[in-house]
C-alpha positions, 0 to 999 in steps of 0.5 A: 496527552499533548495532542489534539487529533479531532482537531486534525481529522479533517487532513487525511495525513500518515502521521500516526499522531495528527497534527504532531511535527515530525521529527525531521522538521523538529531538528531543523528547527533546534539547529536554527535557533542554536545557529542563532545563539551561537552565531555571534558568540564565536570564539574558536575554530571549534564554535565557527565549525559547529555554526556552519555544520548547524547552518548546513543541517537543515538544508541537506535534512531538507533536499533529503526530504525532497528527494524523498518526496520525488522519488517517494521512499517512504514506499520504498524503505521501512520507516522512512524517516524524511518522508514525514517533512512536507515539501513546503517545509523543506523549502523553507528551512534551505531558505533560513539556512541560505539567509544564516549562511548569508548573515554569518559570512560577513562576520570577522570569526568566519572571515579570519577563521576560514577553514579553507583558506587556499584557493586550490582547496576551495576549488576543488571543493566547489567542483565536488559539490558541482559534481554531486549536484550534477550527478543527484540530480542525474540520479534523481531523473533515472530513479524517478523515470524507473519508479514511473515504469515499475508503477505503470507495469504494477497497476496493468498486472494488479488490475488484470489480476483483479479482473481474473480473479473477480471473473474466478468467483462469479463464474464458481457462483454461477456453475455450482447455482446451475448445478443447484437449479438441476435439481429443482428441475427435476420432474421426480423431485416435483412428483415425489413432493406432490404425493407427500403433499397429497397424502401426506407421510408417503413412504416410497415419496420419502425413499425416492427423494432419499435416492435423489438427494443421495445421488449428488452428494457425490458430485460436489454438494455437501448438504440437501434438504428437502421442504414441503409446501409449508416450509417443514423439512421432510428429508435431509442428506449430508450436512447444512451449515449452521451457524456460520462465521461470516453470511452474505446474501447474493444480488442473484435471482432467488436470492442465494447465500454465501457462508464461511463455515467450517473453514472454507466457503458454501454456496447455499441456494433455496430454490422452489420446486414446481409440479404442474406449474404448482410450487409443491416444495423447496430444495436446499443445496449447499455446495463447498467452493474448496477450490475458490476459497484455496485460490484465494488463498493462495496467491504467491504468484503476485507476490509474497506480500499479496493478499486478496479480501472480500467484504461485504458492507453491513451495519457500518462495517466491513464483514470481511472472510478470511485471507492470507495475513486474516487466518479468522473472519474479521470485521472493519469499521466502515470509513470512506478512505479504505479501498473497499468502500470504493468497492462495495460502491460499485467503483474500480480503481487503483490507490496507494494507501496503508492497509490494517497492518500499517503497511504502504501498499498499492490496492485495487479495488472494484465490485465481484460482479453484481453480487453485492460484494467488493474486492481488494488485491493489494501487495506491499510496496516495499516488495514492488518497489525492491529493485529501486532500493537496489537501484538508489543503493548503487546510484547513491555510491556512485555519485559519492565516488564521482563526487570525491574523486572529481573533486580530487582530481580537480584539485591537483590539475589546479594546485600548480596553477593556484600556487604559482599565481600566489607566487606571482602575487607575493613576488608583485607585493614585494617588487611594490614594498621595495619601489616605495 
């Protein structure tokens, strides 16, 4: 009841509430002003620890956030909770903590109450966050250059998967309508329909275009349907379908449908037949394109999360057959930020968006053809993106050990020095009491 999303609409933004702060930008905001609060009401080791550690908060939460946006995690991990902070942001609050550090610093609680008075500690530490700084940024270089290879490779293979599955459907189409054609084509079809036309109810023209309809059931078609020259059906083998889930009307000479019916797709072609250059009667053929709609189905091979869809666009919204994640046909109000509305536009491409399951993934897109159809092939980046988890995961470890074992090490190497010039200086301030 807070938010206003109409107000926010014009941003195109993952927020799944508009114009809400995120999380991340909240609690830095909270630690700043209780730095502000507490900062000058010190009065322990305690409170002067609890003012650094909320100074340091939003400055670590914002060079996350960063390398968040760098390396764009919220592509790699589930839920990535930094990723909601803009960069704007993010340099924002280093700037406010770099401005608190500077304010406090000066004050008597922390010049007295110093955590880390020896000055062997203070190099060490100040190696060690050399040292991590070198060894982040080293990471983030590798990890950006790694991610910029695995995208570059992902979108060759998704585009020539697109390419190769676009190609699988137009060329289905256009075999099984070749087929179809053959039998509009065939002079007995014409002569037997001729005679019916002429003398009406003709019992050897019926039993001949029986014996024709019957002879190429077996060869691929599922329904055919004979019609006269005023459209009324004299003879019928196998089965139409009726009353589809999902119809389309092909861009295609003749003007062909395809259906999604009882679980799989059909080609219907309604095809003049001729008879001395006469239209003497039309031929329905229906054929099940069994292997097409299993291939679409069936796509392991790009990835466990991949998914093919093809919609076409009416009334506002996307009629779609179904996929693999779609068990049923389903419908998408149409909006001009999904990848499918480039493709029905006619336009082929590559995006990085979120899909009906809220889910990030890397989409292609582009037309079947010229069948008046569009094509998505989209796979979840947090599969593509598995072997910079791993990557990052190792990186991340790495760069903590360096860290603290340089600073370690630099500590000892510099102890003895740091304590004998101390021993140096209390031996001058006392040699200068005694002179005066």
């Amino acid at each position: 009841g807070l938010d206003w999303p109409a107000l926010h609409q014009w941003f195109a933004d993952d927020n799944p509430h508009p114009g809400r702060m995120s999380r991340p930008t909240a609690w830095s905001f909270l630690c700043c002003a209780m730095t502000l609060l507490l900062m000058h009401r010190v009065r322990g080791l305690q409170q002067g620890l609890l003012v650094q550690i909320l100074t340091a908060l939003p400055a670590l939460t914002a060079v996350a956030a960063l390398a968040g946006l760098m390396l764009e995690l919220r592509l790699v991990y589930a839920n990535y909770l930094l990723g909601q902070m803009a960069a704007q942001t993010a340099i924002g609050f280093i700037a406010i903590s770099i401005a608190l550090w500077l304010r406090w610093r000066g004050m008597p609680w922390y010049r007295s109450r110093a955590v880390l008075n020896n000055e062997g500690q203070r190099i060490g530490l100040l190696g060690a966050l050399i040292l991590a700084v070198t060894t982040f940024c080293a990471m983030l270089a590798g990890g950006v250059a790694t991610q910029r290879e695995i995208e570059s490779a992902i979108s060759s293979g998704l585009l020539q998967a697109h390419r190769n599955y676009v190609n699988l459907v137009t060329l289905n189409i256009d075999l099984r309508l070749g087929q179809s054609v053959t039998i509009s084509s065939r002079p007995q079809a014409g002569e037997h329909l001729h005679a019916l036309k002429a003398r009406g109810n003709d019992a050897d023209a019926l039993r001949h275009l029986s014996d024709l309809a019957g002879s190429f059931l077996p060869v691929g078609f599922s329904g055919i349907a004979f019609l006269d020259h005023s459209g009324r059906e004299v003879l019928r083998a196998g089965r139409l379908a009726e009353h589809p889930e999902w119809s389309v009307q092909l861009k295609l000479p003749h003007a062909p449908r395809l259906h999604w019916w009882n679980d799989g797709l059909v080609l219907s072609a309604r095809l003049p037949i001729l008879s001395n250059g006469e239209v003497v009667g039309t031929v329905i053929a229906e054929q099940p394109l069994s292997a097409l709609a299993k291939a679409l189905k069936d796509i392991e091979a790009l990835g466990q999360t991949s998914e093919i869809g093809i919609c076409h666009l009416q009334h506002d919204k996307f009629h779609c057959i179904p996929q693999r994640f779609m068990p049923r046909v389903f419908s998408v109000p149409y909006s001009h930020s999904l990848p499918m509305s480039r493709a029905v536009a006619g336009e082929t491409g590559i995006v990085l968006t979120r899909d009906y399951r809220r889910q990030y993934v890397i989409a292609t897109h582009g037309p079947v053809g010229a069948l008046g159809l569009g094509m998505v092939v989209k796979v979840d980046t947090l599969e593509l993106y598995e072997p910079i988890r791993e990557y990052l995961s190792i990186a991340l470890l790495l760069s903590l050990l360096t860290s603290a074992g340089g600073g370690l090490i630099l500590y000892l190497r510099v102890k003895p020095l740091v304590s004998e010039i101390e021993r140096s200086r209390e031996t001058i301030r006392e040699q200068g009491e005694r002179a005066l």
